[in-house]
N, C-alpha and C positions, 0 to 999 in steps of 0.2 A: 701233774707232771712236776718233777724239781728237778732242779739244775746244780749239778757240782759246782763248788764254790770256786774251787782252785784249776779241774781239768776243765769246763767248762760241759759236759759230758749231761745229757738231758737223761733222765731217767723218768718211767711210768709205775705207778703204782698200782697196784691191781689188788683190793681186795677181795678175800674167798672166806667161804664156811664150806667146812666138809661134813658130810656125813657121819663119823666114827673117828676113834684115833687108830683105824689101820690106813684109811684114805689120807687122813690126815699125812701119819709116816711115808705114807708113798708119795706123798707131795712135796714133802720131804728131802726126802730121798733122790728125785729128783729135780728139785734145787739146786740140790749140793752137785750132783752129775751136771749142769749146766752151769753151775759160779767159774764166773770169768772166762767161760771157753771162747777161743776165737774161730769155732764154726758155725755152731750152735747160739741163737739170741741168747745173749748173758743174763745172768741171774747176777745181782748186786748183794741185796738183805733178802732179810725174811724177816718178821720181826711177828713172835706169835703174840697172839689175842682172845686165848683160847679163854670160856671163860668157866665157871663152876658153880652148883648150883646144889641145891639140898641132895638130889638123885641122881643128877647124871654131868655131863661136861657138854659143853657148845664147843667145838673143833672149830674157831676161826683163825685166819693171818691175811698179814699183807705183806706180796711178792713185787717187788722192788726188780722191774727189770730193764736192759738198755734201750732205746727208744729206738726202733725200725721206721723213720719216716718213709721209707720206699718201696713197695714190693714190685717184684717182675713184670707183676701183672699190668703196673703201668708206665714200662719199659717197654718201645720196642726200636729194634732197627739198633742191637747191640755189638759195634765194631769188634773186628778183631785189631785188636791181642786183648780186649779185655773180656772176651767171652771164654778166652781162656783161663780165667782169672774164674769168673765164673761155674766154670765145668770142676773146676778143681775144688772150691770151694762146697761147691754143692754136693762131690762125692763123697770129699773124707766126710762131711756134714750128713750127708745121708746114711753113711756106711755104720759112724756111731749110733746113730739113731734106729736103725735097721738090727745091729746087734744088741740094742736096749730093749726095744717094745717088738720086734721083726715086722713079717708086710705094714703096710698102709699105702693111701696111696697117694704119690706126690702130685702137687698142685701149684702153680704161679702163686697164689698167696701165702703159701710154707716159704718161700724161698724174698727174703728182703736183702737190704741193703742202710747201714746204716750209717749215723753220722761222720763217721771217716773214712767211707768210699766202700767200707768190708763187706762182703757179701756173709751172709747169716741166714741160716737154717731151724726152722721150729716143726713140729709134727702137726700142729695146729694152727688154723690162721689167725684164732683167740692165744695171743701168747702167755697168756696165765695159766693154760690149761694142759696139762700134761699127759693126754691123750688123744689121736686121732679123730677126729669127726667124719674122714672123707670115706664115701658108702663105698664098699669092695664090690669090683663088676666080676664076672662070668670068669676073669685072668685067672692064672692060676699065681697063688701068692707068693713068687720068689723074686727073691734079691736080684734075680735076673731081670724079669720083668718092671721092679723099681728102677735098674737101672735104663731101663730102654725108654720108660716113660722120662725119667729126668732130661735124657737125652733131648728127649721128642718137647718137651716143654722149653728147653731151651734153645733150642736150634728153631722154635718157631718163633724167637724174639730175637734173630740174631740176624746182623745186616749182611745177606751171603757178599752184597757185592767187593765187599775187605777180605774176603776171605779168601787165601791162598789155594785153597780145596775146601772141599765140602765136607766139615766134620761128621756129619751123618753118615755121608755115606764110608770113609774109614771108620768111624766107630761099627758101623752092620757090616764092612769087609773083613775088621778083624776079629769078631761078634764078641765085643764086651758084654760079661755075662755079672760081672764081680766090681762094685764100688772100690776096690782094689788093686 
């Protein structure tokens, strides 16, 4: 872990070796789709280490990203207004994510919170890794369906007794189908 000097902003390092220089570039590639977003766990550096050899190249680097001390998962009993805060974060968050790699499926450990209270979104609960791990069930794979699970994920850590209504049940009255 290092710690910025000036912001004070904890950052993790994560070393990879990939495969090839096409995994390589997709790793890349989305890097750079995640540097400095504020939905999505940030991406800082990247700093390659790739290295070369009589025959062929070793694809490695190390991905430099923000530190997520928090996930949902060990959240619970989430007052309102800030589950609002939440819902909101976790849509536009998911909705990018949904239109980069599409289904997957969401999970308490994709969805953190990090050093300055910001709720943040990864596809993985290994944040170096920039592909889904979670097994697809029997659902059928649409953005409908990610939305109704994010729902259901959060509304089972949220403290109904602050809450003015019951976001669940307007989110299924007015059947959000669309992170949008």
């Amino acid at each position: 872990m290092w710690r910025h000097n000036q912001t004070g902003e904890e950052i993790e390092e994560y070393r990879r070796v990939f495969s090839d220089k096409r995994q390589f570039e997709h790793e890349l590639g989305l890097f750079q789709f995640r540097s400095d977003s504020d939905t999505l766990v940030a991406s800082r550096f990247f700093r390659e280490e790739s290295q070369r050899d009589m025959c062929s190249t070793y694809y490695k680097g190390s991905v430099y990203l923000e530190r997520i001390p928090v996930r949902l998962s060990q959240i619970k009993e989430i007052p309102f207004p800030d589950v609002l805060h939440l819902y909101h974060q976790a849509f536009r968050a998911f909705a990018k994510l949904y239109d980069k790699v599409g289904y997957f499926e969401p999970t308490e450990g994709l969805i953190g919170v990090n050093q300055q209270g910001r709720v943040k979104i990864w596809l993985n609960e290994h944040l170096a890794k920039s592909y889904p791990e979670t097994v697809f069930g029997e659902v059928e794979r649409s953005e409908a369906n990610m939305v109704r699970n994010v729902i259901n994920i959060i509304h089972a850590n949220t403290d109904a007794s602050t809450l003015p209504e019951n976001i669940l049940d307007t989110m299924r009255r007015n059947n959000v189908n669309s992170f949008r």
